[in-house]
C-alpha positions as CSV (number, residue, x, y, z in Angstrom):
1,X,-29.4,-95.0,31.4
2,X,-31.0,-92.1,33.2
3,X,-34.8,-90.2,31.8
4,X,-33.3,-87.5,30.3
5,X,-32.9,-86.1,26.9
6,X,-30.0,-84.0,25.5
7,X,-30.4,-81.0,23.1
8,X,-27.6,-80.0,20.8
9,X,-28.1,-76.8,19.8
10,X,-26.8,-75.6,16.5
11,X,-27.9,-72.1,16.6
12,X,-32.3,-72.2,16.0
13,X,-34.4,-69.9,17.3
14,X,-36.9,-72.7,18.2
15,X,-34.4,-74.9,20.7
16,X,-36.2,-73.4,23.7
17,X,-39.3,-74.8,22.3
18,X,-38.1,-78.3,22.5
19,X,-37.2,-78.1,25.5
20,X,-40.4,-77.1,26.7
21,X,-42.2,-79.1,25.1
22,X,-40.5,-82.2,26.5
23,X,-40.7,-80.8,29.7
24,X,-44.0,-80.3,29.3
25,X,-43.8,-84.2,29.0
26,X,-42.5,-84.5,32.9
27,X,-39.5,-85.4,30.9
28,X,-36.0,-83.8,32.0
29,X,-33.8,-82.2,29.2
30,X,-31.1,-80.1,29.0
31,X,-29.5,-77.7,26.2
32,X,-26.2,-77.6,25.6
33,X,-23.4,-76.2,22.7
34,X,-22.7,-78.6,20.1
35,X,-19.3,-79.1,20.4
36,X,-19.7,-81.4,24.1
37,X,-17.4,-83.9,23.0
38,X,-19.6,-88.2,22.6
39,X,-17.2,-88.9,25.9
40,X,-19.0,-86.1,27.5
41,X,-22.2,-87.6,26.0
42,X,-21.9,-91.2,27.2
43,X,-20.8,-89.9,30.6
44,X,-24.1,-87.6,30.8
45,X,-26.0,-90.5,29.9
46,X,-28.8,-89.0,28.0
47,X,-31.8,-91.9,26.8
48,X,-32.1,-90.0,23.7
49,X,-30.2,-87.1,22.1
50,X,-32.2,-84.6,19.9
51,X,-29.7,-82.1,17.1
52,X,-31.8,-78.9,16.5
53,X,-31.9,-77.3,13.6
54,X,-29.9,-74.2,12.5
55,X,-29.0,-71.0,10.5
56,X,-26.0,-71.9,8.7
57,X,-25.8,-74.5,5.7
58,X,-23.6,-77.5,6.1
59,X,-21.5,-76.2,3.4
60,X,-20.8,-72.8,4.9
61,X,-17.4,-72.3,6.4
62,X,-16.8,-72.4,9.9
63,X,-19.9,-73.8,11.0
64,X,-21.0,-76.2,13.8
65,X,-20.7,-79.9,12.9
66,X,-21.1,-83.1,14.3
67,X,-18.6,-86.1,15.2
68,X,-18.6,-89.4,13.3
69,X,-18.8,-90.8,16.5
70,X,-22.0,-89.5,17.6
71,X,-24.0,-92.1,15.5
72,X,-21.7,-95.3,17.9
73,X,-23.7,-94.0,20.9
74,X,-26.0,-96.7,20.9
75,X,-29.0,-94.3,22.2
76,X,-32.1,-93.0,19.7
77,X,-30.7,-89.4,18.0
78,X,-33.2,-87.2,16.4
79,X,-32.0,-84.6,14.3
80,X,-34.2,-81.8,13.0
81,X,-34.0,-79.7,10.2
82,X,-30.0,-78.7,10.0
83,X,-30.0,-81.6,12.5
84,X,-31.5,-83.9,10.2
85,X,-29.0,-82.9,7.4
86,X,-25.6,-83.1,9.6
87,X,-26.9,-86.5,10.5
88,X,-27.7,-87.7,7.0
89,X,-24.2,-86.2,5.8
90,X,-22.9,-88.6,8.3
91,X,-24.8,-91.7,7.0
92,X,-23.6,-90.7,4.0
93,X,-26.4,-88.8,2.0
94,X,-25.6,-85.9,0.0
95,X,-27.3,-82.8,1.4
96,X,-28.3,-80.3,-1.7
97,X,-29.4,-76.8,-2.4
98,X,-33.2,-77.4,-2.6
99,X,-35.1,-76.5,-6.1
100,X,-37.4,-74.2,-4.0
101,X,-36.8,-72.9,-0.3
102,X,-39.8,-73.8,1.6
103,X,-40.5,-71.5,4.4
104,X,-44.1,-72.0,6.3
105,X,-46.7,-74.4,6.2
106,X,-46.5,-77.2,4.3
107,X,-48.3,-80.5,3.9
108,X,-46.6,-84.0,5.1
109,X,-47.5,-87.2,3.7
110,X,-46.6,-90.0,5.7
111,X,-44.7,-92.8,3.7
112,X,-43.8,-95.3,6.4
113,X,-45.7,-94.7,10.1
114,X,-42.8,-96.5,11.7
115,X,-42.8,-95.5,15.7
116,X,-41.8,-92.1,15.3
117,X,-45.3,-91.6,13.2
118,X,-47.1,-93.7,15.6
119,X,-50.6,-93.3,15.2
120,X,-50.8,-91.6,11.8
121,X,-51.6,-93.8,8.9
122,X,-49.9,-94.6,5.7
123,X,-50.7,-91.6,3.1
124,X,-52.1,-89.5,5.4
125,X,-51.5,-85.6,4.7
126,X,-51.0,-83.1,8.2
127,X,-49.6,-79.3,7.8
128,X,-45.9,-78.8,9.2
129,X,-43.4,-75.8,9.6
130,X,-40.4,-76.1,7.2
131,X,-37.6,-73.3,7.6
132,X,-35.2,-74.8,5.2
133,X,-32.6,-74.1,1.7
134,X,-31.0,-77.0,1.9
135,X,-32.6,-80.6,1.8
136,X,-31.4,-84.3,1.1
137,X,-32.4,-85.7,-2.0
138,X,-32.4,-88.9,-1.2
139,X,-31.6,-90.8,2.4
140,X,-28.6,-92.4,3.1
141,X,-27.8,-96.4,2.5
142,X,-29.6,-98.5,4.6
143,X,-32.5,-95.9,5.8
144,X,-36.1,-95.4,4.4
145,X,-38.1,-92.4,3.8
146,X,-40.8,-91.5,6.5
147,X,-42.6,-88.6,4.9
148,X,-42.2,-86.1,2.2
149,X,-43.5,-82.6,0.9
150,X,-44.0,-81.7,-2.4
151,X,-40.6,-80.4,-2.8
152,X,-38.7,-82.1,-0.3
153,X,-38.1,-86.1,-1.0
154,X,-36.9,-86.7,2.5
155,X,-39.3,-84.7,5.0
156,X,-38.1,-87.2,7.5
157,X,-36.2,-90.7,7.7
158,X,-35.1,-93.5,9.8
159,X,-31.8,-95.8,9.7
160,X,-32.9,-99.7,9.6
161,X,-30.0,-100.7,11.9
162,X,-29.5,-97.7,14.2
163,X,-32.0,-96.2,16.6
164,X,-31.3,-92.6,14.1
165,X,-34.1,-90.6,13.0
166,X,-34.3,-87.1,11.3
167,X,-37.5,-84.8,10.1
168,X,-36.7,-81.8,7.8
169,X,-39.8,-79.8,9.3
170,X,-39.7,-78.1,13.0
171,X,-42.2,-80.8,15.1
172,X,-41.5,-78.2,18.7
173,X,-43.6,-75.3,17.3
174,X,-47.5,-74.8,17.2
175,X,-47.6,-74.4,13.5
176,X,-47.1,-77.9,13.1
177,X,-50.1,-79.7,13.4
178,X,-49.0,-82.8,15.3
179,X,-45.7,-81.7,16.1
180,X,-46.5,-82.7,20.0
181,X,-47.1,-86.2,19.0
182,X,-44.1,-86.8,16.9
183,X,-42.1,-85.9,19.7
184,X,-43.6,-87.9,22.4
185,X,-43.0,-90.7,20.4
186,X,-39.2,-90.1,20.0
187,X,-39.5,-88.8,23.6
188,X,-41.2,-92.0,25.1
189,X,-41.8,-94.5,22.2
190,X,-38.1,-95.0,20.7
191,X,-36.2,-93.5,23.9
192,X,-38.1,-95.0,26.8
193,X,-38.8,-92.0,28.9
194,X,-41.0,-92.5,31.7
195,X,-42.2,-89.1,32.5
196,X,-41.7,-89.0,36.0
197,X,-40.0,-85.3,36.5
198,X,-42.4,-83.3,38.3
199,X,-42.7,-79.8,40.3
200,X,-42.4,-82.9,44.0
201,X,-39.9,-84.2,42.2
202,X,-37.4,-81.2,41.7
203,X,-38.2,-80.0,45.3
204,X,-37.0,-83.4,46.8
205,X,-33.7,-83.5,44.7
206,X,-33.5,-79.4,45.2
207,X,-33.7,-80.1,49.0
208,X,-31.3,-83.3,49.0
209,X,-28.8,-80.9,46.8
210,X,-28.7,-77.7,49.1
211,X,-28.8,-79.4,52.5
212,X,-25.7,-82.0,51.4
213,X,-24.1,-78.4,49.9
214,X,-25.2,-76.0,53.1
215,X,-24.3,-78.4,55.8
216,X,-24.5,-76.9,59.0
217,X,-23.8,-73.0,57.5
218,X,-25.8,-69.9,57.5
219,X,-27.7,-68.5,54.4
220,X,-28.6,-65.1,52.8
221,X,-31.4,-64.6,50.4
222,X,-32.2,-60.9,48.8
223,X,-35.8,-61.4,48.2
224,X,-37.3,-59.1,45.9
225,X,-41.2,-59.9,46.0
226,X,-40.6,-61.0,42.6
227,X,-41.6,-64.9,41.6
228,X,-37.6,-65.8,41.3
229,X,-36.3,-64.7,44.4
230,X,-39.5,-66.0,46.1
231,X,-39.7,-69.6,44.9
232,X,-36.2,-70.0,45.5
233,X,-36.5,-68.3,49.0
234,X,-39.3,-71.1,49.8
235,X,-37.3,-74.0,48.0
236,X,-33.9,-72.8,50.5
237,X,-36.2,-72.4,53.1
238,X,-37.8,-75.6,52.9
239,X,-34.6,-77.2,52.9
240,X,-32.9,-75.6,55.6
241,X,-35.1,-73.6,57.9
242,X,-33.8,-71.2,60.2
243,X,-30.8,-71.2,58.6
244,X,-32.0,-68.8,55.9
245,X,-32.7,-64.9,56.3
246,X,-33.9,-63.2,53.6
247,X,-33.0,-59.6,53.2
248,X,-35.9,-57.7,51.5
249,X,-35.0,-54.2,50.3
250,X,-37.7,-51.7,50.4
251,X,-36.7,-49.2,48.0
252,X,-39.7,-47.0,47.8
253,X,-39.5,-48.2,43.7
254,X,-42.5,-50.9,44.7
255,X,-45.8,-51.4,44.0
256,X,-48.9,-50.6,46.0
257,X,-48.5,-53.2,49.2
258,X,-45.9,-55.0,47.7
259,X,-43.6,-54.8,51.2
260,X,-46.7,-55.6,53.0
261,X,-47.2,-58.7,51.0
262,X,-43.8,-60.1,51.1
263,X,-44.0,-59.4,55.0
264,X,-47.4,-61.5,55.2
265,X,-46.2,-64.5,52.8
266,X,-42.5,-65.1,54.7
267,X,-42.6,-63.9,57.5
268,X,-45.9,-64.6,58.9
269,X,-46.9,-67.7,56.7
270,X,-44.0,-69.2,56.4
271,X,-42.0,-68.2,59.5
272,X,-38.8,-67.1,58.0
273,X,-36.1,-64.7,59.2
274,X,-36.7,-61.6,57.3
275,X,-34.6,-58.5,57.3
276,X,-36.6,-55.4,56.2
277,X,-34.5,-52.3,55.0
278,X,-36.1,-49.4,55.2
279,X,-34.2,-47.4,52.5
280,X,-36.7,-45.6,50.2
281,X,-35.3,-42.4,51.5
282,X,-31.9,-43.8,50.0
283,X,-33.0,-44.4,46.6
284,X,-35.0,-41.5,45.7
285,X,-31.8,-39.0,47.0
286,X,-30.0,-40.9,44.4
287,X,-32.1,-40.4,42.2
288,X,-33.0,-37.1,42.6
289,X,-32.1,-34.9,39.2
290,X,-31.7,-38.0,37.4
291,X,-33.8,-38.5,34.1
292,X,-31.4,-40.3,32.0
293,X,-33.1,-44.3,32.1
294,X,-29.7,-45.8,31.6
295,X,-28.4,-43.2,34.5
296,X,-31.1,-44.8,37.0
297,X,-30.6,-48.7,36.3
298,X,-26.8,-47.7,37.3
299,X,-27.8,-45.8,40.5
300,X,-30.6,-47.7,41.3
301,X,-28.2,-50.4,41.2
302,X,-25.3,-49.0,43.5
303,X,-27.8,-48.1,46.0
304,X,-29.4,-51.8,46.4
305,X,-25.4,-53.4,47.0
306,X,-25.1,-50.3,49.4
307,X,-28.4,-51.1,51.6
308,X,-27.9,-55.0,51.1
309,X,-24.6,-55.3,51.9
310,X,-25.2,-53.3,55.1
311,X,-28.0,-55.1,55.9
312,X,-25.7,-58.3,55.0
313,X,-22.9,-57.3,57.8
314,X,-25.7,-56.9,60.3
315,X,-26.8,-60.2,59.5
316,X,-23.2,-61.7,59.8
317,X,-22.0,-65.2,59.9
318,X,-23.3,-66.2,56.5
319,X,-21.7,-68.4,53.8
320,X,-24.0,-68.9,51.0
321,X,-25.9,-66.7,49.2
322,X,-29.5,-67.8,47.1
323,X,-29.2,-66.2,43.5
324,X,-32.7,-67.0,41.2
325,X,-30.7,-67.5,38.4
326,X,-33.3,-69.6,35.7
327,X,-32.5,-71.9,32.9
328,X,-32.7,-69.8,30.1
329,X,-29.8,-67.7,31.9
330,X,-27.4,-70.3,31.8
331,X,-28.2,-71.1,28.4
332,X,-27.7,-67.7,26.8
333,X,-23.9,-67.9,28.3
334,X,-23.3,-71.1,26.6
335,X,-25.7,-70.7,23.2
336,X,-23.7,-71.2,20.0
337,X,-25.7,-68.4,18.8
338,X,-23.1,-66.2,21.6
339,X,-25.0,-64.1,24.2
340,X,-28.3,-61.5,22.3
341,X,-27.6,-58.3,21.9
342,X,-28.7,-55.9,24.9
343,X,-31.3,-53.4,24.5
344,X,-31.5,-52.2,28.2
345,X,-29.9,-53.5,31.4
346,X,-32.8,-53.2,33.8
347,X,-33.4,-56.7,34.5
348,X,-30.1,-57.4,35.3
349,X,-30.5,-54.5,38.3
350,X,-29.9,-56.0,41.8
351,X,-27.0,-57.9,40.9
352,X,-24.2,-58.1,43.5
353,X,-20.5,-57.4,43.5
354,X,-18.9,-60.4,42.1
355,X,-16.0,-60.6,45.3
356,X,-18.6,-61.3,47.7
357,X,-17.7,-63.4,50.0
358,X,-20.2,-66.5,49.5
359,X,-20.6,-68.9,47.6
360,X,-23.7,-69.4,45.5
361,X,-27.3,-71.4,45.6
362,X,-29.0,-71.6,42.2
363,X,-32.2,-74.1,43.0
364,X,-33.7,-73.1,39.8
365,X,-30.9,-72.9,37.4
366,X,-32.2,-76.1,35.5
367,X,-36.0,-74.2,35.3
368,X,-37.8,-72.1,32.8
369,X,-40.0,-69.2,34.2
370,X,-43.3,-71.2,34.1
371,X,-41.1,-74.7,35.8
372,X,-40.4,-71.9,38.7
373,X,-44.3,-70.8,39.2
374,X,-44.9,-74.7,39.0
375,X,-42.0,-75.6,41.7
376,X,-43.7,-71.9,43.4
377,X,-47.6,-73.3,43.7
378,X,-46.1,-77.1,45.1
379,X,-44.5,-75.3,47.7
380,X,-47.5,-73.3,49.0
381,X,-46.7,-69.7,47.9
382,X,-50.0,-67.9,47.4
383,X,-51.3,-67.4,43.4
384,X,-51.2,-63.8,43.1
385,X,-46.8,-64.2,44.1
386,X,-46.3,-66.9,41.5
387,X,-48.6,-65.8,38.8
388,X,-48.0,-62.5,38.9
389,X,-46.8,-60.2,35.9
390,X,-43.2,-59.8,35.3
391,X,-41.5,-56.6,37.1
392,X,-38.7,-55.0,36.0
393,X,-35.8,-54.8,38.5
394,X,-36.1,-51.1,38.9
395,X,-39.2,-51.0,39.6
396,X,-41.5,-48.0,39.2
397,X,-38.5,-45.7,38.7
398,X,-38.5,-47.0,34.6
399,X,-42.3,-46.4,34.6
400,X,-41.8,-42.9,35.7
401,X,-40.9,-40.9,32.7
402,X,-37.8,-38.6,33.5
403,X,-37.2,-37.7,37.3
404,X,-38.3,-39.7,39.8
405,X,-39.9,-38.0,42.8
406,X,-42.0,-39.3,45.7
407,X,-45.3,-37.6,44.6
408,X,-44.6,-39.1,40.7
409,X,-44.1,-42.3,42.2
410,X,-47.8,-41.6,44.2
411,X,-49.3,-41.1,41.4
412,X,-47.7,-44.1,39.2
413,X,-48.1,-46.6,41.8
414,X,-52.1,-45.9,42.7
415,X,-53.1,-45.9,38.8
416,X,-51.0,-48.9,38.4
417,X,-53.3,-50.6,41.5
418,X,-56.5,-49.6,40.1
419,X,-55.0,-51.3,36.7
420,X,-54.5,-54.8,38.0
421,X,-57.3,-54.7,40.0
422,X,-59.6,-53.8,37.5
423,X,-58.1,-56.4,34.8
424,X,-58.0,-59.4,37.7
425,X,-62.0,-58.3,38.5
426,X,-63.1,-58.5,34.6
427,X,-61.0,-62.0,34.4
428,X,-58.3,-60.8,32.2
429,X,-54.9,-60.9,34.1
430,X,-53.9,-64.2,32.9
431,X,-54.7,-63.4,29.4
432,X,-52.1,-61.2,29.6
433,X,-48.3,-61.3,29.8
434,X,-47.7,-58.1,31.4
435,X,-49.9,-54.7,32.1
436,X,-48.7,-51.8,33.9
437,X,-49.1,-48.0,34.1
438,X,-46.5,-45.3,33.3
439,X,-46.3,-41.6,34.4
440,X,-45.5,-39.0,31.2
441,X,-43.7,-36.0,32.2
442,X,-46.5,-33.9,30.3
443,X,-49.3,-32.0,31.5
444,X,-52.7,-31.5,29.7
445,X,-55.4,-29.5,30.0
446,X,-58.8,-31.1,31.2
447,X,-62.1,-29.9,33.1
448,X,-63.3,-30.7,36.3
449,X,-67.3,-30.6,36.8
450,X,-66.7,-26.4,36.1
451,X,-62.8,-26.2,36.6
452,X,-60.2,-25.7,34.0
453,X,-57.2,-28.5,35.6
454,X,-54.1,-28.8,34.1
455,X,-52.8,-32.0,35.3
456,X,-50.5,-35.2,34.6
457,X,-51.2,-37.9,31.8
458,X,-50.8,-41.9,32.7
459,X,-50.7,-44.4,29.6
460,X,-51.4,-47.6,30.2
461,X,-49.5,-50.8,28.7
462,X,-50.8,-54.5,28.4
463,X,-48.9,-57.0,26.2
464,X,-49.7,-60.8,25.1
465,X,-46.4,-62.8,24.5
466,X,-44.7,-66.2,25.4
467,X,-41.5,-64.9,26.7
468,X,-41.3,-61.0,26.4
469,X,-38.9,-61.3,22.9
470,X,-41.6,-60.1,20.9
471,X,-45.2,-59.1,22.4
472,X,-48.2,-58.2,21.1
473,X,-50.7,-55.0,22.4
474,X,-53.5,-56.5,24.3
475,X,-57.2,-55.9,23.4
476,X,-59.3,-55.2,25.9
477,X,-62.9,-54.9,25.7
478,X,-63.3,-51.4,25.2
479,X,-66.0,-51.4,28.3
480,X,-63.3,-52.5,31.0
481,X,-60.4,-49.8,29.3
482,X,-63.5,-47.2,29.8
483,X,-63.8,-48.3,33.4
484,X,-60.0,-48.2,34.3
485,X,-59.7,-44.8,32.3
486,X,-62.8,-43.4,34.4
487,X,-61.5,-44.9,37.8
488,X,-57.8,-43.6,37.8
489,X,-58.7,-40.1,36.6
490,X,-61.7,-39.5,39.5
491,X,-59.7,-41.7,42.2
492,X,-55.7,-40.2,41.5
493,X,-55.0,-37.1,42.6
494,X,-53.3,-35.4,39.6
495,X,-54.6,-37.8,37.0
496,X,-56.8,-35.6,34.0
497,X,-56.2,-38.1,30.9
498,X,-55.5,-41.4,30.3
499,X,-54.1,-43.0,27.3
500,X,-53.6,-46.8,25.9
501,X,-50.3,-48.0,24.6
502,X,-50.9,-50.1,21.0
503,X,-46.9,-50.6,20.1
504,X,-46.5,-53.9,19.6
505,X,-43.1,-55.7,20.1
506,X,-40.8,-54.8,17.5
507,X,-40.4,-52.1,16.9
508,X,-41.4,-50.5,20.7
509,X,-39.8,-53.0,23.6
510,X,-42.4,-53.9,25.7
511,X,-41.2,-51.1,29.4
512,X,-40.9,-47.5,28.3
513,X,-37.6,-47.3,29.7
């Protein structure tokens, strides 16, 4: 049996969150649909299985069940919340319309400690998150009671002869008090897990994977700067060597020193082959007359296949190609939720023709953002690379407001350095999940020691957030906004007003564009 747990996700919007917080554990886990088949289960050979919870009621039509089978697998199952019901319907218990909904905080008394409760004691009261209409009234024959709320009889339960256990209440998210420790005991207590998956322990497997998949062939990377492409340059590199070139794009869209940086890290640091286009001249002509943000994602687009294909066939020879697809990618395609609506396509800008002729490396499809900048620091990439703030794939052409023109894009990129460099010297930058400036298309009227100006106006944006679906507007000390505010409008040319961005995430997304 390998040290890995498998999530069956039945549609929450906290699966992610168990995920991370068993990997947080150094313990590996994987998310998949809930209809993999208990064949496909043995045969993956998770030590524990975990059933999330869910939307639907197990009485709706059409919704996603679970096999009789699953409970002859002879490994600890966990379900939680809808999870916990589907696996008491299976036991037997009759799952009911609760008396009253309970949504929130709630307090858990613990009936029987039992090893999923290690460490708690009998009686003892600690708050929990419920998100539940539906509840069982009683557990099923040949199981005991755990805990209980106030309104739910069976807040969790355990089967005396099988290695089954199932909490009403969501243990994964903060709001639960001792959620953590509930799940490190299912995680290590009742499935054995021995916490050995680390950021050396995904690049020696990483390495073993793409050297036994390159062989003796050539390899492409398009490095954007960015902490995806980067970390999974260094991984390919570290694997292979001179076999990789990276192709970095310069598409005059970057920020201040950002080619300069990328040139210092790989190419000087770590010795790779790097191929730098020069094609800033490209982008902007394609750009030029364009306000329309949709408009620009799809040129902006167009014009990085055009300059890395090129740069591609000057390259020549290759076979494989290095894509930084993450984990949360390949779950969206497979969630049985179906794939999130699209507000904007920006992030998805960059991505090649699908009749290339290569075939793909993914090192980090099995890694969440934070797993990458992890994998990023043990490979020696430099803090400011895999800390940094997320960028959008466009670049500074969706922080320009309408057209994008070289001396907008001055003006944007110099006040957006002043930013960062003012929030990393007061301490803040890690506070926050993302701060950036953006040029308005507006002119306003200022004074100058005794002249009249008539100049441009910058906003700045700084969010807190966990993983950009919903965000926050930062607070910042109102001493260090002064100081930003006073050094972009006496250090950028064109600059006459500064203003601060306090949308939070909904109903305002989180770029301007």
């Amino acid at each position: 049996m390998s040290d890995r747990i498998l999530i069956l996700d039945y549609g929450s919007q906290y699966t992610q969150l168990i995920a991370r917080r068993i990997r947080e554990e150094r313990v590996y886990c994987e998310i998949h649909p809930p209809d993999r088949s208990v064949e496909w289960i043995r045969e993956w050979q998770p030590a524990g299985v975990i059933l999330s919870g869910g939307p639907a009621s197990v009485y709706d039509d059409g919704v996603p069940d679970a096999p009789p089978e699953l409970l002859e697998l002879d490994v600890p199952i966990l379900g939680i919340c809808y999870g916990m019901q589907l696996l008491g319907q299976l036991q037997g218990a009759g799952v009911e319309r609760a008396g009253r909904r309970e949504y929130g905080r709630a307090g858990l008394q613990i009936v029987v400690p039992d090893r999923l409760f290690e460490g708690f004691e009998p009686g003892e009261k600690t708050t929990v998150w419920m998100s539940h209409g539906d509840h069982l009234a009683a557990p099923p024959r040949g199981c005991e009671v755990l805990a209980r709320t106030d309104s739910c009889p069976v807040a969790a339960y355990r089967s005396l002869q099988l290695p089954i256990y199932g909490v009403q209440f969501h243990p994964e998210v903060a709001h639960t008090a001792r959620g953590e420790e509930i799940l490190e005991n299912f995680v290590f207590g009742i499935a054995g897990c021995a916490g050995e998956w680390t950021p050396g322990s995904i690049i020696e497997s990483q390495v073993e994977k793409i050297r036994e998949q390159v062989g003796g062939d050539r390899v492409i990377c398009g490095l954007s700067g960015g902490v995806d492409s980067s970390v999974a340059a260094a991984l390919v590199h570290r694997a292979i060597g001179a076999q990789l070139t990276c192709i970095f794009v310069d598409n005059g869209l970057l920020r201040k020193g950002e080619r300069q940086s990328v040139e210092r890290v790989f190419g000087e640091h770590f010795g790779m082959r790097l191929e730098v286009v020069d094609a800033a001249s490209l982008f902007l002509q394609r750009l030029s007359g364009v306000s329309d943000p949709e408009e620009k994602r799809v040129r902006i687009g167009h014009a990085f296949i055009d300059a890395f294909e090129e740069a591609a066939g000057r390259v020549g020879g290759a076979s494989f190609l290095v894509q930084g697809t993450l984990y949360p990618d390949v779950i969206e395609s497979t969630s049985v939720r179906g794939p999130s609506a699209t507000i904007k396509s920006h992030h998805n800008v960059g991505g090649l023709r699908p009749d290339m002729p290569f075939a793909l490396i993914e090192p980090l499809r099995e890694l969440f953002k934070d797993e990458v900048r992890q994998v990023g620091r043990e490979l020696g990439l430099p803090e400011e690379m895999v800390g940094r703030h997320p960028f959008p794939g466009p670049g500074l052409a969706v922080r320009v407001i309408g057209e994008v023109t070289e001396k907008r894009l001055a003006v944007v990129r110099e006040a957006d350095a002043i930013y960062l460099e003012e929030i990393r010297a007061a301490g803040l930058y890690d506070d926050i999940w993302q701060a950036f400036a953006v040029f308005l298309p507006v002119r306003s009227v200022g004074v100058m020691g005794d002249a009249r100006t008539y100049e441009n106006v910058v906003v700045l944006r700084a969010v807190t957030s966990r993983d950009g679906m919903t965000a926050d507007w930062f607070q910042f000390p109102h001493d260090v906004l002064g100081r930003i505010s006073n050094r972009i409008i006496n250090e950028v040319e064109g600059v006459n007003r500064v203003a601060y961005d306090v949308s939070s995430k909904p109903p305002a997304t989180i770029e301007w564009e």
